[in-house]
Backbone as JSON Lines, residues from 0, in Angstrom:
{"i":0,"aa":"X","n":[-32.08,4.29,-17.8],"ca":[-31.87,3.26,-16.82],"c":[-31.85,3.82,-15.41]}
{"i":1,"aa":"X","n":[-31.38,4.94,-15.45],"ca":[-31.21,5.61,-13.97],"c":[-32.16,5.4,-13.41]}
{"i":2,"aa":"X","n":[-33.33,6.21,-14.36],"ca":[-35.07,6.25,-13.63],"c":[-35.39,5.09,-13.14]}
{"i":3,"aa":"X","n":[-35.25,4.17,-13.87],"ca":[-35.51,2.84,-13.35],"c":[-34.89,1.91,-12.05]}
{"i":4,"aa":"X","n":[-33.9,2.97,-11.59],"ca":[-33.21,2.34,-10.21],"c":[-31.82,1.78,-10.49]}
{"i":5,"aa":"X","n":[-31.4,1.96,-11.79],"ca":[-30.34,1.08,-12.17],"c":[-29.08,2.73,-12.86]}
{"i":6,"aa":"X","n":[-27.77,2.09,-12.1],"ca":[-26.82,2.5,-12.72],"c":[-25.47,1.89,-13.08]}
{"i":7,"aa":"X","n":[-25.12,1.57,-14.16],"ca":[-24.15,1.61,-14.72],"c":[-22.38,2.12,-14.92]}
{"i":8,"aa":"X","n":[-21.61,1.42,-14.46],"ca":[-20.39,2.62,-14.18],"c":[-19.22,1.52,-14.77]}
{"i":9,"aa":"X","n":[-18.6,2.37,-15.51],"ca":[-17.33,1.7,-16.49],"c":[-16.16,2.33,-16.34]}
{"i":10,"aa":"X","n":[-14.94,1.73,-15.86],"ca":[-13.61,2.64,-15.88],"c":[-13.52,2.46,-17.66]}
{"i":11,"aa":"X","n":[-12.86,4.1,-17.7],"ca":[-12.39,4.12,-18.87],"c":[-10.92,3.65,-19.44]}
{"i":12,"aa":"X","n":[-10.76,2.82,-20.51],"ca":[-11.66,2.74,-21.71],"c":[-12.78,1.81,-21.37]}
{"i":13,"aa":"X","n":[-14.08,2.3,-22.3],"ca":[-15.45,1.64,-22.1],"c":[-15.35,1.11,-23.6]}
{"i":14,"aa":"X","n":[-15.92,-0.27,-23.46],"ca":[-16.97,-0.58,-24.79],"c":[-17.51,0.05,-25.42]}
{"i":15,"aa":"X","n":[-16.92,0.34,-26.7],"ca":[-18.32,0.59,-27.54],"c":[-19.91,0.85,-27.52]}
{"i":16,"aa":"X","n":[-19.93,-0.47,-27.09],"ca":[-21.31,-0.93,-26.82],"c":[-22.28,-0.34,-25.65]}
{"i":17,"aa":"X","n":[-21.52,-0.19,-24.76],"ca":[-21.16,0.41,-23.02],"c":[-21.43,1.79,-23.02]}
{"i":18,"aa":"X","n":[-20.65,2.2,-24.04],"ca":[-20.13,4.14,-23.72],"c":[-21.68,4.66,-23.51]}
{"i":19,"aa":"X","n":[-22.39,4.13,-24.3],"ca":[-24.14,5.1,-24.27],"c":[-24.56,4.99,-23.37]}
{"i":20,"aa":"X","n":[-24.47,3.87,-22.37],"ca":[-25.51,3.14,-21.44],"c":[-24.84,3.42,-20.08]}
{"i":21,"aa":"X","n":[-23.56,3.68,-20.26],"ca":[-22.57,3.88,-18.67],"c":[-22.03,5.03,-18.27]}
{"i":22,"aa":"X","n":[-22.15,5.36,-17.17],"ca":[-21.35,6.53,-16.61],"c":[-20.03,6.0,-16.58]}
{"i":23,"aa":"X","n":[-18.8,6.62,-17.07],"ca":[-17.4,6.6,-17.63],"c":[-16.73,6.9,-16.26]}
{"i":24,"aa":"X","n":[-15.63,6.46,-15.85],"ca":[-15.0,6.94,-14.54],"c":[-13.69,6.2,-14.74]}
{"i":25,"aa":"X","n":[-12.51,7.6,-14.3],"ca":[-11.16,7.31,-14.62],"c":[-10.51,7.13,-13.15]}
{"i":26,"aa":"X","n":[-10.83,5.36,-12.61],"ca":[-9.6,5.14,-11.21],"c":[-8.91,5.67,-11.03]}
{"i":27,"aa":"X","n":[-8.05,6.07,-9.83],"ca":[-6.72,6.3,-9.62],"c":[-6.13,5.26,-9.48]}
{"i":28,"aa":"X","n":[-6.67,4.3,-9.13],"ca":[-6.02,2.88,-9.31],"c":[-6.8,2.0,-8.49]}
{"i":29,"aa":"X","n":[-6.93,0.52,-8.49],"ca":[-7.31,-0.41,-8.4],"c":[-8.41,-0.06,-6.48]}
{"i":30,"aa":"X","n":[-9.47,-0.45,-6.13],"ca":[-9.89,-0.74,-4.94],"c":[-9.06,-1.03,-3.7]}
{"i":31,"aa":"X","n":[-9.13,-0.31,-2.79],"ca":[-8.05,-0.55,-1.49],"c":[-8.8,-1.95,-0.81]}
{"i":32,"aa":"X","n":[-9.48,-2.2,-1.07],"ca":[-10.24,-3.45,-0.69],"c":[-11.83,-3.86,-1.45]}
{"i":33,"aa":"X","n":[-12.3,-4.92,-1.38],"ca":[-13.07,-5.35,-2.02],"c":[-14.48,-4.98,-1.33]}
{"i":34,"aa":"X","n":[-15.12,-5.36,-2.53],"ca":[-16.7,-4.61,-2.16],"c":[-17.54,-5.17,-1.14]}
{"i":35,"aa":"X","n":[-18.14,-5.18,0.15],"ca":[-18.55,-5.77,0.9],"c":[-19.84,-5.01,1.26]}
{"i":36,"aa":"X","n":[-20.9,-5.92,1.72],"ca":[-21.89,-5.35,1.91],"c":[-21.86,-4.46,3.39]}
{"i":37,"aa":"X","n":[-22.67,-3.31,3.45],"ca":[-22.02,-2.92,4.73],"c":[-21.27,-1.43,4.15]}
{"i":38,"aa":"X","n":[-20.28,-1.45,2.98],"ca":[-19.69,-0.31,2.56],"c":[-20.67,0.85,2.36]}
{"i":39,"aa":"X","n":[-19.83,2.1,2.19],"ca":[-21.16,3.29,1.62],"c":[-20.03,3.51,0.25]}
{"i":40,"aa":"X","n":[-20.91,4.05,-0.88],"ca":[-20.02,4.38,-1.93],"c":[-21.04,5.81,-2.29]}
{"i":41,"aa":"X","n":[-19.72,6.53,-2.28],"ca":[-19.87,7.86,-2.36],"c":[-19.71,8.47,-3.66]}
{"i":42,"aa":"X","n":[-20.95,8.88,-4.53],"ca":[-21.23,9.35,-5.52],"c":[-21.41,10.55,-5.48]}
{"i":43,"aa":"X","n":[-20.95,11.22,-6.25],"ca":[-20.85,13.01,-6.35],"c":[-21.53,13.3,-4.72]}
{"i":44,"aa":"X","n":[-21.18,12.93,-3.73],"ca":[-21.28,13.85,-2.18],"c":[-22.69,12.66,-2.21]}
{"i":45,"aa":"X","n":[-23.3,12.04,-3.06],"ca":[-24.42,11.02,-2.18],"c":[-23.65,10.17,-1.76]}
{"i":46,"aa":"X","n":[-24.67,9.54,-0.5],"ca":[-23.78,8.02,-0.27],"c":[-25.04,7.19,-0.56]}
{"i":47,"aa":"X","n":[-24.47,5.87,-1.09],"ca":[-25.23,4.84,-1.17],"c":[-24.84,3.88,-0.39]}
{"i":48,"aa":"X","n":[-25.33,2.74,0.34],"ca":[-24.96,1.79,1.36],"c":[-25.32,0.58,0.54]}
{"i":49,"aa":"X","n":[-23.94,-0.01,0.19],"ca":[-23.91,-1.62,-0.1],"c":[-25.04,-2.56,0.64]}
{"i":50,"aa":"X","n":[-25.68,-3.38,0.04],"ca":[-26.61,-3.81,1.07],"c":[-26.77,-5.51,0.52]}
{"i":51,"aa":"X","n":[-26.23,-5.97,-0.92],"ca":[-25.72,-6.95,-1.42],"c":[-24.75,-7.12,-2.51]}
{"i":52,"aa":"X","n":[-23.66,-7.7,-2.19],"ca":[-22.7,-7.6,-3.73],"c":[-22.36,-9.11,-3.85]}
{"i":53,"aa":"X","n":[-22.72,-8.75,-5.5],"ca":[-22.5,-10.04,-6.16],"c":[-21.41,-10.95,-6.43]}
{"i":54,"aa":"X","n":[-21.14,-11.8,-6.54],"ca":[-20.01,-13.08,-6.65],"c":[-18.83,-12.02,-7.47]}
{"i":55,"aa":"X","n":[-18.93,-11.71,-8.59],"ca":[-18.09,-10.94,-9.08],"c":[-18.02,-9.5,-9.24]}
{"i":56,"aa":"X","n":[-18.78,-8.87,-8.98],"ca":[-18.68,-7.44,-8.35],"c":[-17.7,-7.15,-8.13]}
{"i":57,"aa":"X","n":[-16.64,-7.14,-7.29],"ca":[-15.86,-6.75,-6.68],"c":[-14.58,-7.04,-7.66]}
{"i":58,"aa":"X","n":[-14.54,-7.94,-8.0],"ca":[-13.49,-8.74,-9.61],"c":[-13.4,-7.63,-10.47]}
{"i":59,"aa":"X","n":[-15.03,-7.7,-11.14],"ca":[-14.93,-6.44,-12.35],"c":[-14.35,-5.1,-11.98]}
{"i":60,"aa":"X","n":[-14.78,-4.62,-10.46],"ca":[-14.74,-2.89,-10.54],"c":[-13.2,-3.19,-10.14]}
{"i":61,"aa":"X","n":[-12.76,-4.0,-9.65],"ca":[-11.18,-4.26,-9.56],"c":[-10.26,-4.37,-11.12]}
{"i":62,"aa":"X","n":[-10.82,-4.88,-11.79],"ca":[-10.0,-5.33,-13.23],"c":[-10.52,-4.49,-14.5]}
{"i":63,"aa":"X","n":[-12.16,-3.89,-13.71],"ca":[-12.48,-3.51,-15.85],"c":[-13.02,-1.73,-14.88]}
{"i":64,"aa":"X","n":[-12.96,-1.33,-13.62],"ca":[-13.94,0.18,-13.28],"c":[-15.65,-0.63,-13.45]}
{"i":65,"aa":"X","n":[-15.84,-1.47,-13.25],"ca":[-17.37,-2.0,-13.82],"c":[-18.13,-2.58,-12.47]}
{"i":66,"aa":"X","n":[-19.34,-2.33,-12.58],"ca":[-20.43,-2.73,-11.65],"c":[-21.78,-1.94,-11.89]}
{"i":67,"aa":"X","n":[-22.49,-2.43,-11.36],"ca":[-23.85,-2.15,-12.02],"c":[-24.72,-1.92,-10.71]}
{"i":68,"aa":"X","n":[-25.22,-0.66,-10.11],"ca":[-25.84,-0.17,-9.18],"c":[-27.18,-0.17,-9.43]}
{"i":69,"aa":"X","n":[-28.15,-1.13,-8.03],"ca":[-29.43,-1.64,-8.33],"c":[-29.94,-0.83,-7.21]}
{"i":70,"aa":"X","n":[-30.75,-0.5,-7.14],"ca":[-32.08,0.3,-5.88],"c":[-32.77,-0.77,-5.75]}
{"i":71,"aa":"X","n":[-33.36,-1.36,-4.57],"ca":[-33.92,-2.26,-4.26],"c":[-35.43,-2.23,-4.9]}
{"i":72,"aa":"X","n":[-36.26,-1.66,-5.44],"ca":[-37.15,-2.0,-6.75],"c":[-36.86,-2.21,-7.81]}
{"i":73,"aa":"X","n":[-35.53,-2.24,-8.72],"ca":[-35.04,-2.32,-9.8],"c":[-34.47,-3.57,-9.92]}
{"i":74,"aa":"X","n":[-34.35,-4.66,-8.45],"ca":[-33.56,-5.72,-8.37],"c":[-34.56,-6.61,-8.34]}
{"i":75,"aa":"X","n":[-34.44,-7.83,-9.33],"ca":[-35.26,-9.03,-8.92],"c":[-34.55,-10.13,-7.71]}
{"i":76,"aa":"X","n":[-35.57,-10.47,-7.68],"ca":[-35.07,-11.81,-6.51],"c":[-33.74,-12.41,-6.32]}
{"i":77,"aa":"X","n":[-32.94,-12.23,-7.51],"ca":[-31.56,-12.75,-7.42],"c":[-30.88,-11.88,-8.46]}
{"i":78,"aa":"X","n":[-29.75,-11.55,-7.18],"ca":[-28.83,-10.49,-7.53],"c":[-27.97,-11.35,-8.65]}
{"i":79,"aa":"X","n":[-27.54,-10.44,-10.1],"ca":[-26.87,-10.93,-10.8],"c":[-25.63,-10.94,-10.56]}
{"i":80,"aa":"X","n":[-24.3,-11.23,-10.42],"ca":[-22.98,-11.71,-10.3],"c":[-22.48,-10.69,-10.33]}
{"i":81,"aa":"X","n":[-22.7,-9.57,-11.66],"ca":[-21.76,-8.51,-10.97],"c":[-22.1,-7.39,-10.78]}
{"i":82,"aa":"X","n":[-23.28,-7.33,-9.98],"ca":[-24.2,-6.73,-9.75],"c":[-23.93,-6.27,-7.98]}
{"i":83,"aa":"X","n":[-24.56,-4.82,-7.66],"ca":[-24.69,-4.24,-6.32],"c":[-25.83,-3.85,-6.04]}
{"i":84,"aa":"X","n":[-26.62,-4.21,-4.97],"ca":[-27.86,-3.89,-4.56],"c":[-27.5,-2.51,-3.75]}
{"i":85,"aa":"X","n":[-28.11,-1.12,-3.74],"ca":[-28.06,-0.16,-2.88],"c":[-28.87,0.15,-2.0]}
{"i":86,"aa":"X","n":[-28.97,1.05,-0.99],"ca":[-29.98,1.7,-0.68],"c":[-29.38,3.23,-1.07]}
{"i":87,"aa":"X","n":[-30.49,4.01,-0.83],"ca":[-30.06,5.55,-0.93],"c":[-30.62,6.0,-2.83]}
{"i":88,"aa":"X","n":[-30.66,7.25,-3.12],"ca":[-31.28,7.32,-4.15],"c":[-30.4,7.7,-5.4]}
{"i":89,"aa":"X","n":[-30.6,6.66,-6.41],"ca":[-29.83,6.25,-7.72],"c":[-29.84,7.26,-8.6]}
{"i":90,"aa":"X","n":[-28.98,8.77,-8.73],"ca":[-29.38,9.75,-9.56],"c":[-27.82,9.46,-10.18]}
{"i":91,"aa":"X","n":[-27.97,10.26,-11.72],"ca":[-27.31,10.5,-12.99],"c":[-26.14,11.61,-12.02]}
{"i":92,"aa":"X","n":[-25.0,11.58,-12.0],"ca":[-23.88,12.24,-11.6],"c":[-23.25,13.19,-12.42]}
{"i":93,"aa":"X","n":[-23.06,14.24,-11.52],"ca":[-22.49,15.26,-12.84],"c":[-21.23,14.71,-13.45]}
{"i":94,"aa":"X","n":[-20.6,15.52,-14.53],"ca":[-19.45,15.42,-14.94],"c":[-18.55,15.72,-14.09]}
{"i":95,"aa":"X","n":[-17.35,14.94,-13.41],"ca":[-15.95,15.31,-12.93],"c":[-16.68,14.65,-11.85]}
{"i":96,"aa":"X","n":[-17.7,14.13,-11.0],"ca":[-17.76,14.07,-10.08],"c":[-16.78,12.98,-9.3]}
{"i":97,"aa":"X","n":[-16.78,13.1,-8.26],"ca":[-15.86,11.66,-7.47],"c":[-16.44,10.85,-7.13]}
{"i":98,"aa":"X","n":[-15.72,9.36,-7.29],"ca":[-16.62,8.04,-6.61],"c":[-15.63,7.88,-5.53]}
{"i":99,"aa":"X","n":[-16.18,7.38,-4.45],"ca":[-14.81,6.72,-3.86],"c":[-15.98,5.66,-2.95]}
{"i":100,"aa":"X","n":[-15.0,4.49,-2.7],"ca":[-15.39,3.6,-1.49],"c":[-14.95,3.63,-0.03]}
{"i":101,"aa":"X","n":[-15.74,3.72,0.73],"ca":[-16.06,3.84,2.26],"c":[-16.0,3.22,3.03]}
{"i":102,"aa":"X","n":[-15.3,2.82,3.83],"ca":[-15.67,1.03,4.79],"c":[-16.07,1.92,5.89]}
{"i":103,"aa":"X","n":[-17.28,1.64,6.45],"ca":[-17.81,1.94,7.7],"c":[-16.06,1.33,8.81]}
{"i":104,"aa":"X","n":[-16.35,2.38,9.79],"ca":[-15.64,2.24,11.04],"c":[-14.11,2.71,11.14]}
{"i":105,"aa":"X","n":[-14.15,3.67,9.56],"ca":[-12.41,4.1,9.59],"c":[-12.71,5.87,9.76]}
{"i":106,"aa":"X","n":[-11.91,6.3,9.67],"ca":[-12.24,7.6,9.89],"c":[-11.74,8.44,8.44]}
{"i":107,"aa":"X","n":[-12.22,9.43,8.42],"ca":[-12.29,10.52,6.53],"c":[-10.76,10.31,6.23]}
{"i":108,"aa":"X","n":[-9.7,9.89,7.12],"ca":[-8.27,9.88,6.34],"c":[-8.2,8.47,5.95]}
{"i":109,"aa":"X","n":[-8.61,7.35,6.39],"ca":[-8.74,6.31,5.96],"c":[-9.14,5.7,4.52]}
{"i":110,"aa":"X","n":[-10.35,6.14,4.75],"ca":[-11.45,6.18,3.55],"c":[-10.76,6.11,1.92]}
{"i":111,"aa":"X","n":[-10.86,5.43,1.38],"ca":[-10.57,4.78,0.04],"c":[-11.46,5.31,-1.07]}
């Protein structure tokens, strides 16, 4: 799925169904704020820049670690619900790496 522009990310515990298809990631706890387009989300030292988030996006990675990272060729015409459109380039993350979310305009102690 990666190759294809698409990534997958599940706080653990994951589904069953999930565990093959998702990169696994253990919160420290819940989003300091919700997903807005505009954010950068920082994957093992890449950043990716929010550029559309879906109706429930921000719900799931708040309640389940879940959202589903699209590269703008991998996205059709309408973003699915809990779905994130990116820019920046969609690679497979090592093990241990850190996610964290970014709101443009705070400074590195801020940063979530």
């Amino acid at each position: 799925m990666v190759d294809g522009g698409v990534l997958i990310l599940f706080g653990d515990p994951v589904p069953d169904a999930l565990g093959e298809v998702s990169v696994v990631h253990r919160p420290d706890g819940p989003p300091a704020a919700a997903l807005a387009a505009g954010d950068v989300l920082e994957l093992d030292g890449r950043e990716l820049v929010l550029t559309e988030v879906g109706d429930l996006a921000a719900a799931n990675l708040a309640e389940l670690g879940h959202i589903v990272l699209y590269a703008p060729e991998a996205c059709g015409e309408r973003l699915l619900p809990g779905a994130v459109k990116v820019e920046g380039a969609i690679t497979l993350p090592r093990p241990e790496a850190r996610l964290r979310l970014l709101r443009p305009g705070t400074t590195q102690e801020e940063r979530h």
